[in-house]
ZAVEXPA-661294 format. One record per residue (C-alpha): residue number from 1; residue in three letters; x, y, z. Coordinates in Angstrom, 1 decimal, padded with zeros to 4 digits, always signed. Layout:
! ZAVEXPA-661294
<n:NUM	res:ALA	u:X	v:Y	w:Z>
...
This chain:
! ZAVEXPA-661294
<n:1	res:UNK	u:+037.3	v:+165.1	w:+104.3>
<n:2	res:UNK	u:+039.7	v:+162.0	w:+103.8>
<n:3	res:UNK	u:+042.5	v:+162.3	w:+102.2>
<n:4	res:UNK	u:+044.1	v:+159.2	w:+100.9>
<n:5	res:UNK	u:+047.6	v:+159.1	w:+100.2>
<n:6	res:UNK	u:+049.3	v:+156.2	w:+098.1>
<n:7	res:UNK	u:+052.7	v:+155.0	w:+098.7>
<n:8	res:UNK	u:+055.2	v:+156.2	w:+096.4>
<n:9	res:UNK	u:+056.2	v:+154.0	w:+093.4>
<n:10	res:UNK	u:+060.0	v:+153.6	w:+093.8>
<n:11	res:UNK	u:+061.6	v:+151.8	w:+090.3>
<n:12	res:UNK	u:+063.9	v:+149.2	w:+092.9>
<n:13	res:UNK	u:+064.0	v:+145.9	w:+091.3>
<n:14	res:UNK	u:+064.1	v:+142.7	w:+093.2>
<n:15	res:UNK	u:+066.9	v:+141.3	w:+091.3>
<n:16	res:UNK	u:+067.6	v:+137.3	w:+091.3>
<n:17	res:UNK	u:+069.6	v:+134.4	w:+088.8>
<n:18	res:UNK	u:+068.9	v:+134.9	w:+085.1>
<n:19	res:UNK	u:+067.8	v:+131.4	w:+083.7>
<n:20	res:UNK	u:+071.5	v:+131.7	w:+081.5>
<n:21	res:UNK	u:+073.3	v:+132.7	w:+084.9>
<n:22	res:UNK	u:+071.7	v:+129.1	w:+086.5>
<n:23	res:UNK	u:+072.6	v:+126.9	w:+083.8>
<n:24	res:UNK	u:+075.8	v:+128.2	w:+083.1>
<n:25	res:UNK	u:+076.7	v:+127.7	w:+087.3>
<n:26	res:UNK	u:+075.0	v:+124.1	w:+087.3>
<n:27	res:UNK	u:+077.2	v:+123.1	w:+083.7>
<n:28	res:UNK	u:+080.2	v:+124.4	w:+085.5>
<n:29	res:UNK	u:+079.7	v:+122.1	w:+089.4>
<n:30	res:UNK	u:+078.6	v:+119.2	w:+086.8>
<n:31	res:UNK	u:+082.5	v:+119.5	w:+085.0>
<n:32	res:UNK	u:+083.9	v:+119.5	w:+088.4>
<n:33	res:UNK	u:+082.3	v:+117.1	w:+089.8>
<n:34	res:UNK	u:+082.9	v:+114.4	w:+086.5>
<n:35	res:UNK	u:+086.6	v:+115.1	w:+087.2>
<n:36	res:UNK	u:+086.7	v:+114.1	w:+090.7>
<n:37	res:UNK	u:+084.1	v:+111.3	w:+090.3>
<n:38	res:UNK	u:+086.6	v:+110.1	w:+087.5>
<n:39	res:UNK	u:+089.7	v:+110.3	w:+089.6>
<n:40	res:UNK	u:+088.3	v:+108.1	w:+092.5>
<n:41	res:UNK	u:+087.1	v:+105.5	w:+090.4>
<n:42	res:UNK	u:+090.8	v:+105.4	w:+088.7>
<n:43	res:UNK	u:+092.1	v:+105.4	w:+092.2>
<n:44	res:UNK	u:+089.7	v:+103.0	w:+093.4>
<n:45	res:UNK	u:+090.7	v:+100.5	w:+090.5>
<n:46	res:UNK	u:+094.1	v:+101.1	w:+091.2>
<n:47	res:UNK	u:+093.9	v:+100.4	w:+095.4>
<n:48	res:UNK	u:+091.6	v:+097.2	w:+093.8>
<n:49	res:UNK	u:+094.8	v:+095.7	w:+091.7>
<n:50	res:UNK	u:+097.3	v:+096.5	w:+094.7>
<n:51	res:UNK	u:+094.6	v:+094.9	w:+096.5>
<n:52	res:UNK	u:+094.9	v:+091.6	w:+094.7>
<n:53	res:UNK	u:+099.3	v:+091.7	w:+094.9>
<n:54	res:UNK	u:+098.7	v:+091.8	w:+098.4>
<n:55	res:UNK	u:+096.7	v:+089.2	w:+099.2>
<n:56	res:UNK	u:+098.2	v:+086.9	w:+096.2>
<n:57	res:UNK	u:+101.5	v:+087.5	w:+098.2>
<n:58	res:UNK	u:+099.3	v:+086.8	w:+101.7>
<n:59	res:UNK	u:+098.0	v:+083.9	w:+100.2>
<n:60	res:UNK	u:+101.6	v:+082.2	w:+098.5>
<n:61	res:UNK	u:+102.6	v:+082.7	w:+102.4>
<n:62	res:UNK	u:+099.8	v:+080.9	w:+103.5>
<n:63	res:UNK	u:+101.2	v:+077.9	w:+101.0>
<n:64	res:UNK	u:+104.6	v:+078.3	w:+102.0>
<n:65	res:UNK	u:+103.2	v:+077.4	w:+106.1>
<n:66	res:UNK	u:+101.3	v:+074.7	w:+105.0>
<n:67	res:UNK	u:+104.3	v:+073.1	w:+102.8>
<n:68	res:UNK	u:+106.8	v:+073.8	w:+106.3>
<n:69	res:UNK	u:+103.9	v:+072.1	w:+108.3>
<n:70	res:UNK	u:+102.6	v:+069.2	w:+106.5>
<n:71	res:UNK	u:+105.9	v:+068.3	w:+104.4>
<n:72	res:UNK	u:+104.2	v:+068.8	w:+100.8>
<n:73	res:UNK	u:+102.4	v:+071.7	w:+098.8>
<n:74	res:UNK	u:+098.5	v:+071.9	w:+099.1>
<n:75	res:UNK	u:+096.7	v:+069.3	w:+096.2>
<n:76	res:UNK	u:+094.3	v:+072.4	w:+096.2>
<n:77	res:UNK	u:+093.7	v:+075.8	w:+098.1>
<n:78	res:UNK	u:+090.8	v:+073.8	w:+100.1>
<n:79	res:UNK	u:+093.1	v:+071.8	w:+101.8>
<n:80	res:UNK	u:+094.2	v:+075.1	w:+103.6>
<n:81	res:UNK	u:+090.5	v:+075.6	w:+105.3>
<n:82	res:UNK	u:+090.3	v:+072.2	w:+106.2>
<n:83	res:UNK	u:+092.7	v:+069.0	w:+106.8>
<n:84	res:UNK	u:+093.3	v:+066.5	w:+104.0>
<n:85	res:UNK	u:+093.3	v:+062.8	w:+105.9>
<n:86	res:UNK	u:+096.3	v:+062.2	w:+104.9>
<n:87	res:UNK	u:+098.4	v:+065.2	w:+105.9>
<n:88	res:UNK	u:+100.8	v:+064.7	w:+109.2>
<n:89	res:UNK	u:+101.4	v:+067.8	w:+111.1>
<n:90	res:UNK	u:+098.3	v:+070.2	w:+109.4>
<n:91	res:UNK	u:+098.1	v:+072.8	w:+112.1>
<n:92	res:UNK	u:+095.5	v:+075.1	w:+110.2>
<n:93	res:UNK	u:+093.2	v:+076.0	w:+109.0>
<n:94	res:UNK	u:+096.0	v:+078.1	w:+107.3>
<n:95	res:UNK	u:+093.0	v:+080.6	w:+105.3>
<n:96	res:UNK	u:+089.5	v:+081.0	w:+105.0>
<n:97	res:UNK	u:+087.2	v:+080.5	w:+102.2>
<n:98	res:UNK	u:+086.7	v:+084.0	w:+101.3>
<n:99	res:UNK	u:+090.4	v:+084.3	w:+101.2>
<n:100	res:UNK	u:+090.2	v:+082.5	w:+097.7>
<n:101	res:UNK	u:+088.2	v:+084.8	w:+095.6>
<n:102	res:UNK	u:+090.4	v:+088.3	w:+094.8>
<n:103	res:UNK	u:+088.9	v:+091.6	w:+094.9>
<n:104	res:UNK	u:+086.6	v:+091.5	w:+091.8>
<n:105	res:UNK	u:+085.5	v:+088.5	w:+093.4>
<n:106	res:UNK	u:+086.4	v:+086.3	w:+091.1>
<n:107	res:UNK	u:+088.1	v:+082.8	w:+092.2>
<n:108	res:UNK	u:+092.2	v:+082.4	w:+092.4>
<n:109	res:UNK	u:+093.5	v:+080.1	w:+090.1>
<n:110	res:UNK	u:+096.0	v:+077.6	w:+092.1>
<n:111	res:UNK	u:+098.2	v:+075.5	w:+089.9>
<n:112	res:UNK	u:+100.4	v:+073.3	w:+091.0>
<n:113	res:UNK	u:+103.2	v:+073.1	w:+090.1>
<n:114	res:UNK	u:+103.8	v:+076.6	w:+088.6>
<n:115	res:UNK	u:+105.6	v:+078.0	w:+086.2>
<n:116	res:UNK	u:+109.3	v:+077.6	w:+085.3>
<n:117	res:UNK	u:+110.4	v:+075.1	w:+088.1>
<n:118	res:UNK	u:+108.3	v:+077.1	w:+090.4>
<n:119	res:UNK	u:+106.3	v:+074.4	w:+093.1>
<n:120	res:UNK	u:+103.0	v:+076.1	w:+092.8>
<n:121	res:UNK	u:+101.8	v:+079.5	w:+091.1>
<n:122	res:UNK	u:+099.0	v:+081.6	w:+092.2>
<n:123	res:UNK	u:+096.1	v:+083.5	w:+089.9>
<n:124	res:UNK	u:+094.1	v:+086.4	w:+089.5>
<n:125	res:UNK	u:+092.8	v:+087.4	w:+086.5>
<n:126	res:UNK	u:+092.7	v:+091.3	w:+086.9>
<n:127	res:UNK	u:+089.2	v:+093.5	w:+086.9>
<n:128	res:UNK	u:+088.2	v:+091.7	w:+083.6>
<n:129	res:UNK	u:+088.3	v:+088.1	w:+084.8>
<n:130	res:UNK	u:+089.9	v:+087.1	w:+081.4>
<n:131	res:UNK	u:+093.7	v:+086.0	w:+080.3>
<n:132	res:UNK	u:+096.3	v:+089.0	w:+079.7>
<n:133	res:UNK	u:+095.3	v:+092.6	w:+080.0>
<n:134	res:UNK	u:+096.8	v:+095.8	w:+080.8>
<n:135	res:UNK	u:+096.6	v:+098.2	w:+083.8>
<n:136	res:UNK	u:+094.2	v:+097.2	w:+086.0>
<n:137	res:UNK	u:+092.9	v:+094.1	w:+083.9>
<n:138	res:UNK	u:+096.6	v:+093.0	w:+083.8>
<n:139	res:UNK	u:+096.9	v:+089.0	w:+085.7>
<n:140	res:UNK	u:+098.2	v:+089.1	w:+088.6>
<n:141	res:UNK	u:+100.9	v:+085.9	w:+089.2>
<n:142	res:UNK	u:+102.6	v:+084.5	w:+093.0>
<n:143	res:UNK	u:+105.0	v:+084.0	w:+094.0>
């Protein structure tokens, strides 16, 4: 005769995540990563607005060659890319095109002449593209 024995029955539980456990680990990398997502985008605005002092300042020197080369201050930033017929000693082209738009590619305002006895001034209108503003959206003025 056959006897057939059964495995014992042992009470070990696989044990895994509650649902509770899950959510509450998920709600807490969502909070860290809001934080940090939040912080680069500040930072990135921030690198943005140095971004446009830097290349306004770039840019006024750019004007400053042209005025030591040709004798006079630019009608307009195109006459940097390419010569004006009547401009003696134009040894450009002193920028390029894209040079003209600042980094929330909107276009540089060039007046001429500036403000306050100044012979030209340079324009960007911060990350809002509109007059005044604070922080990031503040206007950004060269020389």
């Amino acid at each position: 005769m056959k006897i057939h024995s059964t495995p014992p029955r042992t009470n070990k539980r696989t044990r895994g995540f509650t649902l509770i456990e899950l959510v509450i680990v998920i709600t807490l990398i969502a909070a860290v990563l809001a934080v940090v997502g939040g912080k680069v985008i500040s930072n990135k605005k921030r690198a943005e607005a140095n971004l446009a002092k830097t290349q306004l300042s770039s840019l006024a020197a750019q004007v400053d060659q042209y005025q030591a080369d040709v004798g006079a201050y630019p009608d307009s930033l195109a006459q940097l890319v390419s010569a004006p017929s009547e401009a003696t000693g134009w040894l450009g082209p002193y920028a390029k095109d894209t040079d003209f738009k600042d980094p929330w590619h909107n276009p540089i305002e060039y007046q001429r002449p500036g403000d306050n006895d100044a012979p030209y001034k340079l324009l960007s209108l911060g990350a809002d593209g509109k007059p005044g503003g604070d922080g990031v959206d503040k206007d950004v003025v060269a020389p």
